[in-house]
GUVO-849899 format. One line per 5 residues: number of its first residue (from 0); their letters; for each residue x, y, z of N, C-alpha, C. Coordinates in steps of 0.001 Angstrom, whole numbers, plus 500000, padded with zeros to 6 digits. Atoms other than C-alpha are relative to their C-alpha. Layout:
BEGIN
NUM> A> X,Y,Z,X,Y,Z,X,Y,Z | ... $
END
This chain:
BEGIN
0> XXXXX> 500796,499467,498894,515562,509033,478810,498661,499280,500102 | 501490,500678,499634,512425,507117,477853,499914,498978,500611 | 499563,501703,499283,513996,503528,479390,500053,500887,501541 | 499758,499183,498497,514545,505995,482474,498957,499844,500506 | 501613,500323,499474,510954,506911,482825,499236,498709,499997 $
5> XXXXX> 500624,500785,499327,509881,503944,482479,499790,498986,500601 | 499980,501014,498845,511692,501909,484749,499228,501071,501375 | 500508,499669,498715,510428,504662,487698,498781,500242,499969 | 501547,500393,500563,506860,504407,486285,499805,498764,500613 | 499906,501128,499366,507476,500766,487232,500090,499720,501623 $
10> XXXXX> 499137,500137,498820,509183,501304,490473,498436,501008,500579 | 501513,499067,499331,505270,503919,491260,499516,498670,499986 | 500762,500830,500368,503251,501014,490023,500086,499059,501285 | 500022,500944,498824,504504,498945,492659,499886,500565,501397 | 500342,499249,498838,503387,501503,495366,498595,500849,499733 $
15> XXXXX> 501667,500071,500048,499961,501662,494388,498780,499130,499533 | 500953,501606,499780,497125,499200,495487,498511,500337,500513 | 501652,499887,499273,493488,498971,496399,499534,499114,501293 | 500380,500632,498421,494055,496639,499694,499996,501011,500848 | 500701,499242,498738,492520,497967,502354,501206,499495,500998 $
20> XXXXX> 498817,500123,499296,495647,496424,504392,501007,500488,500018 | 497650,499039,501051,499109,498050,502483,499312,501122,500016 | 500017,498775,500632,497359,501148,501580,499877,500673,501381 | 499985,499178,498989,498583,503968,503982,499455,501513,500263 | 500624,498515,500432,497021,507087,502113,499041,499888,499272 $
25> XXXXX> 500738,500326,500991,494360,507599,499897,500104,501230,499083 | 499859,499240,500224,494610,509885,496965,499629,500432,498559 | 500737,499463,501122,492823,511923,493892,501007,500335,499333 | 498692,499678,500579,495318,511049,491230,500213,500914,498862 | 500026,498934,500996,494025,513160,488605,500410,501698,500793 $
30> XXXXX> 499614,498331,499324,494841,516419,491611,501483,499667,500202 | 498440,500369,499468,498460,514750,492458,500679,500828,498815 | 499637,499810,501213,499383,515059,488885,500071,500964,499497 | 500059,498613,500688,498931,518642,488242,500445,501344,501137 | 499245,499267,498967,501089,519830,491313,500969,500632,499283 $
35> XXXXX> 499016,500094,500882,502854,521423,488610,500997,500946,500443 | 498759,499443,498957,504662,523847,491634,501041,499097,500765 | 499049,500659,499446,506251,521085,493025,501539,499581,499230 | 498577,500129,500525,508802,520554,490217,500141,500957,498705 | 500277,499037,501224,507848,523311,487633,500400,499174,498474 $
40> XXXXX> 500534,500755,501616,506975,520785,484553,499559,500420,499710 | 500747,500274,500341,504969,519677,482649,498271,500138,500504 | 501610,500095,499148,500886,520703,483240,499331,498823,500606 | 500135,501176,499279,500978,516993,484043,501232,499016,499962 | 498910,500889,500181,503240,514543,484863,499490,498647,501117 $
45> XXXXX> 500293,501195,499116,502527,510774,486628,501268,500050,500812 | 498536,499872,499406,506465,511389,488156,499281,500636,501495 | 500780,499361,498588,504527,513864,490859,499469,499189,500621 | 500160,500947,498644,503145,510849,492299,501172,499039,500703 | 499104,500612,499115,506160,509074,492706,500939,501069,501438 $
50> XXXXX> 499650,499009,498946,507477,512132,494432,499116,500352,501305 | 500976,500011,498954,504307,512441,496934,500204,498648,500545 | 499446,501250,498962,505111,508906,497827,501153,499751,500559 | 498852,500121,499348,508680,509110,498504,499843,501311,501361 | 500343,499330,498902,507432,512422,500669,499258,499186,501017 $
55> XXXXX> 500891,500540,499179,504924,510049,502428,500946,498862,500662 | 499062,500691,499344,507703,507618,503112,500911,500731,501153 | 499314,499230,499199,509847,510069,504503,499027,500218,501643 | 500831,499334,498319,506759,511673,507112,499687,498544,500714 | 500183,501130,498625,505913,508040,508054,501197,498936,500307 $
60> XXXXX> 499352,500132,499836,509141,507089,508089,500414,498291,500629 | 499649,501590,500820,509200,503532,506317,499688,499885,499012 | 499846,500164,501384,509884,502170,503603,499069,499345,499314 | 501350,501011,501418,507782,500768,500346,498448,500580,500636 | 501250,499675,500331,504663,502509,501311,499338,500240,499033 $
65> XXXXX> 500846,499950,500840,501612,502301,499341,498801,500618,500532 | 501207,499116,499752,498991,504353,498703,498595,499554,499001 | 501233,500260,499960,495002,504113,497704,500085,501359,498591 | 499799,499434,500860,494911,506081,494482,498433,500168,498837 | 501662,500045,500603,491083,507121,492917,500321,500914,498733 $
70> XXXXX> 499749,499510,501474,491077,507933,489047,498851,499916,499669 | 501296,499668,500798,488490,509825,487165,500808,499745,498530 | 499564,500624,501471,488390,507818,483398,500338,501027,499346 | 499576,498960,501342,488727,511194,481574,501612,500056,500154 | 498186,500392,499887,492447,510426,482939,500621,499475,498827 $
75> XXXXX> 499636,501243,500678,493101,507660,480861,500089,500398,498540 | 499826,500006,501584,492737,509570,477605,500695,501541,500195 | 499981,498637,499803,493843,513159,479043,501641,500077,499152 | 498718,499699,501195,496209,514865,476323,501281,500662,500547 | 498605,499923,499142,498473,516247,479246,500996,499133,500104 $
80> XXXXX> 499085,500865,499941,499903,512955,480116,500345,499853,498751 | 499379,500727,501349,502172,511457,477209,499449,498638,500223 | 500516,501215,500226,501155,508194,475762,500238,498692,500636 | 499466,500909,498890,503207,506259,477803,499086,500318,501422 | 500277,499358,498592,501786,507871,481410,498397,499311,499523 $
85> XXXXX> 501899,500565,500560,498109,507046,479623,499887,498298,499640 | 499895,501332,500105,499187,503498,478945,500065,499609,501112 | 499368,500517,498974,500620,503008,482441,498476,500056,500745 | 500799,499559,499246,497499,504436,483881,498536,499230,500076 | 500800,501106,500358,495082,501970,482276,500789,499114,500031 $
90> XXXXX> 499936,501649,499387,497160,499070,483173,499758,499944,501403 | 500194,499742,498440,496919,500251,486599,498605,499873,500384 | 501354,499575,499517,493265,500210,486411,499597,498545,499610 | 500227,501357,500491,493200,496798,484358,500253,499073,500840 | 499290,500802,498539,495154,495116,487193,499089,500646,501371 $
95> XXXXX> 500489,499809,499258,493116,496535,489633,500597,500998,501662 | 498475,499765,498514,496094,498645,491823,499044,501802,499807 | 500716,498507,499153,493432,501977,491733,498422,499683,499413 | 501865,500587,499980,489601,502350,491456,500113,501360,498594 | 500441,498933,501363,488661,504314,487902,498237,500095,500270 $
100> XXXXX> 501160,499262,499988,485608,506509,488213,499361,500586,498970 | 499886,499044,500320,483277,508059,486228,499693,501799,500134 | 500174,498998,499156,482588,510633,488825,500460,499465,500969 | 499670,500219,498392,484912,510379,491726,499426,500343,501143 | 500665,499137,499055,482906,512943,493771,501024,500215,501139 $
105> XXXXX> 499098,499954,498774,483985,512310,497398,500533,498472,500050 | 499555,501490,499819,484884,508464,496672,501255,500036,500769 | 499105,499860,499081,487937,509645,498063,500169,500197,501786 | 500789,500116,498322,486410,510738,501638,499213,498912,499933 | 500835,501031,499671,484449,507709,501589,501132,499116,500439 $
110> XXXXX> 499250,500567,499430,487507,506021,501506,500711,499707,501115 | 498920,499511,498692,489425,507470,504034,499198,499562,500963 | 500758,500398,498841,486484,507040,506065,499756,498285,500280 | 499846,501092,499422,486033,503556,506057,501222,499227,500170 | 498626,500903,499762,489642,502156,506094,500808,500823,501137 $
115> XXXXX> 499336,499518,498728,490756,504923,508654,501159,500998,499519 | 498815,500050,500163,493265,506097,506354,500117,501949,499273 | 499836,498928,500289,494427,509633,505899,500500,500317,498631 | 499924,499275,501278,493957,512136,502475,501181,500856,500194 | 499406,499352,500808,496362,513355,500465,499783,501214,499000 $
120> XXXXX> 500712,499148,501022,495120,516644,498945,500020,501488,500585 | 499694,498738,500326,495096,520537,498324,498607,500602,500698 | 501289,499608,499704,491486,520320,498899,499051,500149,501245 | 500301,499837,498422,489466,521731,501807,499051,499124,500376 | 501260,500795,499850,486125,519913,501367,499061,500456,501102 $
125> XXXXX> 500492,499226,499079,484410,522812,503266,498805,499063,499779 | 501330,500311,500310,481183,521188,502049,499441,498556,500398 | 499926,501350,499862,481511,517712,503284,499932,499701,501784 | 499792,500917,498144,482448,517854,507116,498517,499898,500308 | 501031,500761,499759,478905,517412,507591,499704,498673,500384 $
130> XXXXX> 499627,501330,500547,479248,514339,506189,501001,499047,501049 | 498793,501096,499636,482407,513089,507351,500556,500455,501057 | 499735,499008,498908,482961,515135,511034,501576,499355,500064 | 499107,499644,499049,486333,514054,511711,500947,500666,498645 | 499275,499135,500320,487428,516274,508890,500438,501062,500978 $
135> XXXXX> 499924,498756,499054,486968,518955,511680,500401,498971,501113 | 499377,500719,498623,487732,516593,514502,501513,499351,499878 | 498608,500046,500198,490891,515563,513263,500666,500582,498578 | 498846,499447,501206,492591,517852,510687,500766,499895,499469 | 498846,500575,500644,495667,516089,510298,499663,498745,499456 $
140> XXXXX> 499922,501107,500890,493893,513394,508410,500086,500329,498694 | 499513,499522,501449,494228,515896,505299,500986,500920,499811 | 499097,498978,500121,497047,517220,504544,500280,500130,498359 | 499534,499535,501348,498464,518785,501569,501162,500039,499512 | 498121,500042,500252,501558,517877,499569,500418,501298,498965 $
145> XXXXX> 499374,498614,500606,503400,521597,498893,501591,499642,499465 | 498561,500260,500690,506954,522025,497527,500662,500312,501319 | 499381,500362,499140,509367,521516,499758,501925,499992,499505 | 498761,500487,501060,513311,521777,499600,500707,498631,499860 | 499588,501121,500394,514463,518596,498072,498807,499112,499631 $
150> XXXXX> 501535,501076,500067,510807,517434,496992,498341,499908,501140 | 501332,499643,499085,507070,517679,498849,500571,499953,501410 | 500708,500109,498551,505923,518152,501804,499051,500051,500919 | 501606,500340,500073,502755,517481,503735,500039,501479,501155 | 500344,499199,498713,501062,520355,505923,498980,499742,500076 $
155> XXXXX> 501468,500648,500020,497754,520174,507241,499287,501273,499977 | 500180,498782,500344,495144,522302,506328,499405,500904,500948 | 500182,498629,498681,494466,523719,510143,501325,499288,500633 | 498929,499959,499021,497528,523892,512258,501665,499787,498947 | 498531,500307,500685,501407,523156,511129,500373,499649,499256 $
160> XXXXX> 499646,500861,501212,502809,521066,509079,500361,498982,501231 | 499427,501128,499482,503520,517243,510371,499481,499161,499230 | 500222,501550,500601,502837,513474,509118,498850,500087,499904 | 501413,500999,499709,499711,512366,507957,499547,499090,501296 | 500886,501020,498828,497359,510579,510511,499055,499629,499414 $
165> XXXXX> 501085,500769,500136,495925,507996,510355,498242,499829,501170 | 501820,500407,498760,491723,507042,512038,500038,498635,500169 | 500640,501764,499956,490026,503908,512877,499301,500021,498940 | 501093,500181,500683,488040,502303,510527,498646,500050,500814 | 501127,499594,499198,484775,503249,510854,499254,498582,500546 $
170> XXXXX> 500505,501560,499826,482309,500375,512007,499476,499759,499084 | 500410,500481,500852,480710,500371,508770,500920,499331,498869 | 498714,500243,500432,483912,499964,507239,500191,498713,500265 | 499685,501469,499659,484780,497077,509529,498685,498875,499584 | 501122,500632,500681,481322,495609,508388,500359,499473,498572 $
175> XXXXX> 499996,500437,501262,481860,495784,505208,501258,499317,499215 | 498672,500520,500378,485396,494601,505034,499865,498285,500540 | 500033,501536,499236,484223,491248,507168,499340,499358,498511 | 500792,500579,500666,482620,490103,503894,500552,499885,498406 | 499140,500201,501667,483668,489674,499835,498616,500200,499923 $
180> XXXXX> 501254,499114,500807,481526,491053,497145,500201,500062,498612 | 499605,500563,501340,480905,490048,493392,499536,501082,499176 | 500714,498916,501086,480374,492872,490796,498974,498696,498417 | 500695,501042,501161,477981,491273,488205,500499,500279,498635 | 499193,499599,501390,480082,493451,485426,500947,498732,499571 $
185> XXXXX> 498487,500858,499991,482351,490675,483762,501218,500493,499803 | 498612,499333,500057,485486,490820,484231,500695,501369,501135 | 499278,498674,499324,485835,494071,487181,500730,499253,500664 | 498544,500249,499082,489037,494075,488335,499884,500381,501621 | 500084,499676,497915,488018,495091,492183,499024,498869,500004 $
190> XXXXX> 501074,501224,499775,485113,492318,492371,499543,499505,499338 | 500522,500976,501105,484927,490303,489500,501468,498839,499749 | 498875,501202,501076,487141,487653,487399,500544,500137,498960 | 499319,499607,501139,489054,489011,484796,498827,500032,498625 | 500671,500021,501491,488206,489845,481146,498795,500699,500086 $
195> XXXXX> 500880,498998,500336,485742,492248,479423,499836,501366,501155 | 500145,498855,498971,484363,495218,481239,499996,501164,499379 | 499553,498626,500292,483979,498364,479529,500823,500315,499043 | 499054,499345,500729,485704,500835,477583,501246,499775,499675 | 498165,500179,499674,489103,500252,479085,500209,498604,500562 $
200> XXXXX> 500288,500811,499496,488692,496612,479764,500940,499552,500942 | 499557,500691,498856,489618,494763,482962,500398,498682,499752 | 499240,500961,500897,492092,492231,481717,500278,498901,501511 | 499810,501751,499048,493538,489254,484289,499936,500626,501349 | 499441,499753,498616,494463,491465,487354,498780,499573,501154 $
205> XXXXX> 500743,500358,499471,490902,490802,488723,499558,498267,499944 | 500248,501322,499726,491093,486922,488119,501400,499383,501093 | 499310,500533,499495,493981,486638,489909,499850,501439,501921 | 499999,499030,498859,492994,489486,493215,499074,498964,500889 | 501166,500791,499269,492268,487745,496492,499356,501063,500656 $
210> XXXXX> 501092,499616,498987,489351,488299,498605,500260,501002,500786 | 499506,499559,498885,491164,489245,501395,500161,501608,499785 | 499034,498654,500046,492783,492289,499628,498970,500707,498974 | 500879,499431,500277,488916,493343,498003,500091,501342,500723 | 500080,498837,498985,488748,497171,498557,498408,500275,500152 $
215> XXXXX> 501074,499374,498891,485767,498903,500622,498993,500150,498402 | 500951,500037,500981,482774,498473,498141,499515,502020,500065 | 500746,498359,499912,480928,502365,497458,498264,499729,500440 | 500995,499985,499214,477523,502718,499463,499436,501038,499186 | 500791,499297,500639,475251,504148,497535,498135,499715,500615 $
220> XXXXX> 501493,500094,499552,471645,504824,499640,500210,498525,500799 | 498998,500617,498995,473653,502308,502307,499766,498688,499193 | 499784,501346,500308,473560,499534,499897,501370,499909,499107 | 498190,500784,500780,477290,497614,498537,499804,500453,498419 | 499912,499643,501653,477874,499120,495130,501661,499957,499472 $
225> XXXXX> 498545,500313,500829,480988,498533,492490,500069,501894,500033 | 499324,498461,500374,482808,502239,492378,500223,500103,498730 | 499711,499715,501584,483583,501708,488469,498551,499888,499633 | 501595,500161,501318,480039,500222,487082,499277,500483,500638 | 501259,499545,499293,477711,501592,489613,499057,498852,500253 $
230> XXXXX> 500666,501075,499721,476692,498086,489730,499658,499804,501787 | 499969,500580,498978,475008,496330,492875,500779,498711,500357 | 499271,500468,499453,477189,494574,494685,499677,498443,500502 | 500439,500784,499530,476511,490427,495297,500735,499812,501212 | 499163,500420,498881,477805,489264,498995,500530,498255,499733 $
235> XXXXX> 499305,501029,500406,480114,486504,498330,500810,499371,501103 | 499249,501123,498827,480712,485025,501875,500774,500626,501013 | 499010,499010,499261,482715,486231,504841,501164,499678,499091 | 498686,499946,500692,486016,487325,503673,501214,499491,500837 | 498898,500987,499113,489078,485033,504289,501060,501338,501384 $
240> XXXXX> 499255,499356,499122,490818,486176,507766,501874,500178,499286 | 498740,499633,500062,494019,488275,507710,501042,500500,500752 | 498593,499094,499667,497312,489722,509050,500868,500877,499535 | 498774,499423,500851,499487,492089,507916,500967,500107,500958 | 498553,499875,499586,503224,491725,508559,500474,501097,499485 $
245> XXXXX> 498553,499333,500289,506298,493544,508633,501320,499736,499817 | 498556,500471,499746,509844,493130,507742,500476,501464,500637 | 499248,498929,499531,512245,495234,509812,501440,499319,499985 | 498711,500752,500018,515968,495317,508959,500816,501121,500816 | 499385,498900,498918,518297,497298,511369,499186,500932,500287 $
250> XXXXX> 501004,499298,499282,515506,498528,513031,499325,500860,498861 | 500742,499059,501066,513547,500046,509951,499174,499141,499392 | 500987,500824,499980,510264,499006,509067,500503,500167,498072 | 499507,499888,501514,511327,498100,504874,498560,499062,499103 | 501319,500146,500558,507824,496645,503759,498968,499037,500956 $
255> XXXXX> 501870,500820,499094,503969,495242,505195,500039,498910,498563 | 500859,500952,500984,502478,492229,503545,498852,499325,500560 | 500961,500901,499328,499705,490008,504229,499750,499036,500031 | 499149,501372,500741,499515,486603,505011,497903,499961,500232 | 501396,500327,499866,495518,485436,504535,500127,498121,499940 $
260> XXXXX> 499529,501831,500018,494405,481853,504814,499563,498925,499095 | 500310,500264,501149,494253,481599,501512,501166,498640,499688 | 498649,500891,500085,498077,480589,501368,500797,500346,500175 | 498627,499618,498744,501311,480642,503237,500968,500628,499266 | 499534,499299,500228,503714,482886,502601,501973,499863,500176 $
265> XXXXX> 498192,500384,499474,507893,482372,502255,500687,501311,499842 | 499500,498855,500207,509812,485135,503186,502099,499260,500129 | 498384,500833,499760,514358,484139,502858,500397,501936,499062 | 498932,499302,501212,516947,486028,500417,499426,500225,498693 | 500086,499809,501574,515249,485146,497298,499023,499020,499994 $
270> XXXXX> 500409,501200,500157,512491,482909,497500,498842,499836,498456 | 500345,500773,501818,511092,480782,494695,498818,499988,499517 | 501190,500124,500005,508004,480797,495860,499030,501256,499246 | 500707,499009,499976,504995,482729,494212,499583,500883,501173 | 500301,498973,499122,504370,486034,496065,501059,499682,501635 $
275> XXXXX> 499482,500298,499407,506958,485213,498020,500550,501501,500472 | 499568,498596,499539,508943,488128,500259,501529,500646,500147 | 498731,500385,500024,512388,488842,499471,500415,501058,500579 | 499387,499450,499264,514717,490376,501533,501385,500825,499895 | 498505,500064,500479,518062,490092,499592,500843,501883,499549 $
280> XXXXX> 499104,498953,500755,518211,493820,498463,499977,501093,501514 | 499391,498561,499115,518323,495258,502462,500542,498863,500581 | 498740,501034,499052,520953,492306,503720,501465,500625,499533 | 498683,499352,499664,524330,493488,504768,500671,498304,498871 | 499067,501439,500472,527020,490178,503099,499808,498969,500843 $
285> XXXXX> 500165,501378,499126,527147,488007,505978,498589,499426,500049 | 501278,500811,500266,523368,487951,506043,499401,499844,499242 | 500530,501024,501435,522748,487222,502754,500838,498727,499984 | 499434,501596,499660,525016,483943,503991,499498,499698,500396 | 500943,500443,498494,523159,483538,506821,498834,499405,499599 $
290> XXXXX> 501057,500316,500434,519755,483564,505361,499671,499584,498484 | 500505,500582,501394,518238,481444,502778,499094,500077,499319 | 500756,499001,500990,516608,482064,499561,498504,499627,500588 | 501446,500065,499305,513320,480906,501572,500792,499355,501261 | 499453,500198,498759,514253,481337,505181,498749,499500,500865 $
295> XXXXX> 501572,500038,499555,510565,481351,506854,498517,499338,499464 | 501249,499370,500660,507197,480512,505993,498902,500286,500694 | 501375,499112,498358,503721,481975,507884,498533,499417,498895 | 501697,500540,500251,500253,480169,507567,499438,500465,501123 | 500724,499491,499199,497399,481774,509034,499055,498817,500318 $
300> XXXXX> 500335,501011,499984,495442,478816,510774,498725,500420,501291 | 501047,499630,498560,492110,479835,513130,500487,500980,500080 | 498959,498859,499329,493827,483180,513213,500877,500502,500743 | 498821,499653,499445,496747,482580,514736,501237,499607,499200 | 498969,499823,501215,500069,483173,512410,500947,498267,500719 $
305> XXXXX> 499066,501487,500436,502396,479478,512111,501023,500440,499143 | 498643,499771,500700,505946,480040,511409,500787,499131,499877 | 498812,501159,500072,508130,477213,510261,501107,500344,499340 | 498594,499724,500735,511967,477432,509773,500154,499055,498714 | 499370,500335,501379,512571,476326,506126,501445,500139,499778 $
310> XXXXX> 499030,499407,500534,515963,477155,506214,501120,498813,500194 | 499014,500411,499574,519283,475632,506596,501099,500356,501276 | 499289,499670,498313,520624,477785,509715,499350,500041,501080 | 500997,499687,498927,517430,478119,511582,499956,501748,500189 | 499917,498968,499945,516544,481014,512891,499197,500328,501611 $
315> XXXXX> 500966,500125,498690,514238,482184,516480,499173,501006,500631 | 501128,499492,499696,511652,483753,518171,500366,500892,501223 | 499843,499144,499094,511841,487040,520215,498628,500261,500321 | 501431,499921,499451,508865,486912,522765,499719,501451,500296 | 500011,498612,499746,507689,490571,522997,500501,500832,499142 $
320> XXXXX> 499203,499597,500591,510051,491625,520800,501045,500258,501076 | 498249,499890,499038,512918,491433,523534,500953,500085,499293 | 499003,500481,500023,515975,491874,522790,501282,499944,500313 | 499227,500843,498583,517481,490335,525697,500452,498767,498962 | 499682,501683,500255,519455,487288,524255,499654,498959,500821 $
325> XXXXX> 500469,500984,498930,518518,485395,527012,498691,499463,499632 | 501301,499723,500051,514695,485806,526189,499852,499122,498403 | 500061,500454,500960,515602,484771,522761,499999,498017,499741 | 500960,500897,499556,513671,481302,521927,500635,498942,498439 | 499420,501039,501392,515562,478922,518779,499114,499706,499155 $
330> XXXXX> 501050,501242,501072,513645,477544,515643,501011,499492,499356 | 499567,500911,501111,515237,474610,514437,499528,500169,498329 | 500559,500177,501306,515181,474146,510724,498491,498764,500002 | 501546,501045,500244,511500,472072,509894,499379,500463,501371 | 500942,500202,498673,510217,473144,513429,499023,501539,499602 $
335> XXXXX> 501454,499018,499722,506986,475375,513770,499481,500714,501066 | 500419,499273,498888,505979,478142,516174,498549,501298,499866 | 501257,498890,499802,502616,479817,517239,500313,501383,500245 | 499904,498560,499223,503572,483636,516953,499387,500662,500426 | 500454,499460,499526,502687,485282,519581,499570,501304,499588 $
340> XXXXX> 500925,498625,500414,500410,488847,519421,501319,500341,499920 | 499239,498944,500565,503802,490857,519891,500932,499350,500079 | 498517,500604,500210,506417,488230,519085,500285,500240,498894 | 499308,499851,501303,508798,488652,516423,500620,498505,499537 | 498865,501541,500143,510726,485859,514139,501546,500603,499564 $
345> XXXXX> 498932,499086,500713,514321,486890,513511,500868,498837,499202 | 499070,501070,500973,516041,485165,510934,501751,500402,499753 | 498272,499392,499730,519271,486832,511530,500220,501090,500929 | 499917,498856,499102,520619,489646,514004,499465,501389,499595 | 500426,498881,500794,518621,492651,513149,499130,499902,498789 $
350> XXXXX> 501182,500411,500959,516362,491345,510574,498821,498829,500509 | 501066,500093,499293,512956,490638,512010,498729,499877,498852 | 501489,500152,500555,509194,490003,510998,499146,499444,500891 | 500898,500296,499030,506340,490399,512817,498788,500936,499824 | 501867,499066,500464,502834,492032,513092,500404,501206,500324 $
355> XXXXX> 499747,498698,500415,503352,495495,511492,499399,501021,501516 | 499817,499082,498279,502070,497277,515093,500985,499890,500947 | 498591,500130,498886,504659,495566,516736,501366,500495,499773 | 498604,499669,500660,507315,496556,514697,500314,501944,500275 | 499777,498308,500040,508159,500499,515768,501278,500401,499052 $
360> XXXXX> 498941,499668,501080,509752,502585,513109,500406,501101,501003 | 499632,498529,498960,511656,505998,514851,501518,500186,499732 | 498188,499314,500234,515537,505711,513790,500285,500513,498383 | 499965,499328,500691,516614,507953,511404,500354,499479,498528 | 499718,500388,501261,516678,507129,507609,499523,500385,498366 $
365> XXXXX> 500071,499833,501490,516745,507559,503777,499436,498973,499348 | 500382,501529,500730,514060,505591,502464,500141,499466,498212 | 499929,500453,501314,514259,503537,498826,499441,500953,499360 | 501098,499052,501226,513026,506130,496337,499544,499532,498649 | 500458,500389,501330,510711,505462,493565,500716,501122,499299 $
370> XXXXX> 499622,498864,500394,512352,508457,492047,501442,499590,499637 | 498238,500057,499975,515881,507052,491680,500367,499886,498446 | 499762,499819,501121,515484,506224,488349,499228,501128,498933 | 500503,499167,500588,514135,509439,487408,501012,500866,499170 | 499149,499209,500586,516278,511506,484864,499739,501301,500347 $
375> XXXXX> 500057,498719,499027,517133,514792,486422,499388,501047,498921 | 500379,498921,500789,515919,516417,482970,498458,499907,500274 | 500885,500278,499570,512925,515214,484160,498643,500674,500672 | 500667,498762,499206,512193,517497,486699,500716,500939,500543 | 498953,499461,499636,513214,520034,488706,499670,500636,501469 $
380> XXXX> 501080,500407,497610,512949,520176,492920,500269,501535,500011 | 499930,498844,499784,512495,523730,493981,501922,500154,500673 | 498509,499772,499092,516260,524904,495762,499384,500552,501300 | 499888,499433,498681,516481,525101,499239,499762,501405,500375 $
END
């Protein structure tokens, strides 16, 4: 059972990040963790977040979402989790895939507020809309994950129950995201270069994090501050321009990425390339023939996306996302195309990629669960 847990420990890990691009929720992981009505455990368990994310998949209804995840350090040693869950939780913080606090406060509403992106939580935060008005102006940006039959479910905490909603980023937000920002701590994994740092040190994940995917610095008395050291914040240049894509395979949005213009990006079957985008585990047979282990690749160039066929069958360009065959536009293998704002590239019938707004999710489906390799002794879902 322990190889169980912690392949779906693995299978969370990779659905929680600190880009301000992928991340679709934001959420206080030390309150996730002690939902201990949702599967009547353990007084803690890290499993409850994979379950709040497969709920969050479900309400926004696509796959591989990631969420924004804020950890207070007394986590990291807390005698609830098992030693494993406390290991996982400081690599997660070493790599830089959540922000460790040692007072979260509202870092969490700060968040939400500048990236736009709707809370995850129990909590009302009567004391805050001051602060942050579109708690009261839009209500469904917090909802609360309750038990539910077959696993959570979000309600909000005025009106019904429905999906999280998302905001705009605020304009200070978009300010502060136009720019990169150096923690002077060595080594922080959100705005530094690997190595040292503290207690729980910040090992490589911050020498290898780009720019692009720096999260929203903390404003402290409106000046750029690190959220872990309380350090001031150096400005380190505008921050490289970005995009975030989508793959969609029989009409289902199955993961976002981003291409910055740092460096180009190969998306096929299986490609070879670092950070490359593979496709191979939602292709039907024929189109894992069809498409090759690097079918695509996308350079961002002056900010407009460059798609060249790499492949051996080619593949072509739906203007609008039509799809009118007629409308439909060829890429030779080696040839290159300027994608348009709402063009798609399709590298086979039904498997698509294109800028994640363009892509509409809405037909009905069972998304990938981090939860699959969970052992059913594990937990236990309320009954219908």
């Amino acid at each position: 059972m322990r190889f169980e847990i912690s392949k779906v420990l693995d299978a969370i890990e990779g659905r929680v990040c600190t880009d301000p691009s992928l991340a679709r929720a934001v959420l206080d992981l030390a309150e996730i963790i002690r939902y201990q009505d949702i599967d009547g455990g353990r007084p803690a368990s890290l499993l409850r977040l994979g379950m709040v994310i497969d709920a969050l998949s479900r309400e926004l209804e696509e796959d591989s979402v990631q969420v924004y995840a804020v950890v207070h350090r007394a986590l990291l040693s807390d005698a609830d989790l098992t030693s494993n869950e406390r290991m996982v939780v400081r690599r997660w913080a070493d790599d830089g895939l959540v922000e460790v606090l040692d007072n979260p406060g509202d870092r969490m509403l700060e968040v939400a507020d500048l990236l736009g992106l709707p809370v995850l939580s129990r909590v009302r935060f009567d004391g805050l809309r001051g602060r942050f008005p579109w708690l009261v102006e839009q209500p469904g940006r917090v909802v609360a994950p309750v038990p539910g039959a077959g696993g959570p479910v979000f309600i909000a905490h005025v009106g019904g129950g429905h999906a999280p909603v998302a905001g705009k980023r605020s304009p200070t937000g978009a300010k502060l995201l136009a720019r990169q920002w150096r923690c002077p701590e060595s080594g922080c994994a959100l705005f530094g270069g690997g190595g040292g740092g503290g207690a729980f040190a910040d090992l490589a994940g911050g020498a290898d994090r780009s720019p692009a995917a720096q999260p929203p610095p903390s404003l402290r008395n409106g000046v750029p501050t690190c959220p872990r050291h309380g350090a001031r914040l150096g400005d380190g240049g505008p921050r490289p321009r970005a995009e975030v894509l989508a793959v969609r395979v029989g009409g289902l949005v199955r993961r976002r990425f981003v291409l910055s213009e740092e460096q180009p990006v190969v998306a096929g079957r299986a490609p070879e390339q670092d950070g490359g985008i593979m496709l191979g585990q939602w292709l039907n047979d024929e189109a894992r023939r069809w498409i090759s282990r690097g079918h695509v690749r996308f350079e961002l160039r002056v900010g407009e996306v460059i798609v060249t066929d790499v492949s051996t069958n080619g593949s072509g360009i739906r203007p609008a996302g039509s799809m009118n065959e007629a409308d439909r536009i060829p890429l030779a293998p080696q040839q290159s195309r300027v994608l348009g704002e709402n063009d798609m590239i399709e590298l086979y019938p039904g498997v698509q990629i294109g800028r994640a707004e363009e892509l509409p999710t809405g037909a009905p489906f069972t998304p990938t669960s981090v939860m699959a390799e969970a052992p059913t002794m594990a937990m236990r879902l309320p009954r219908p």
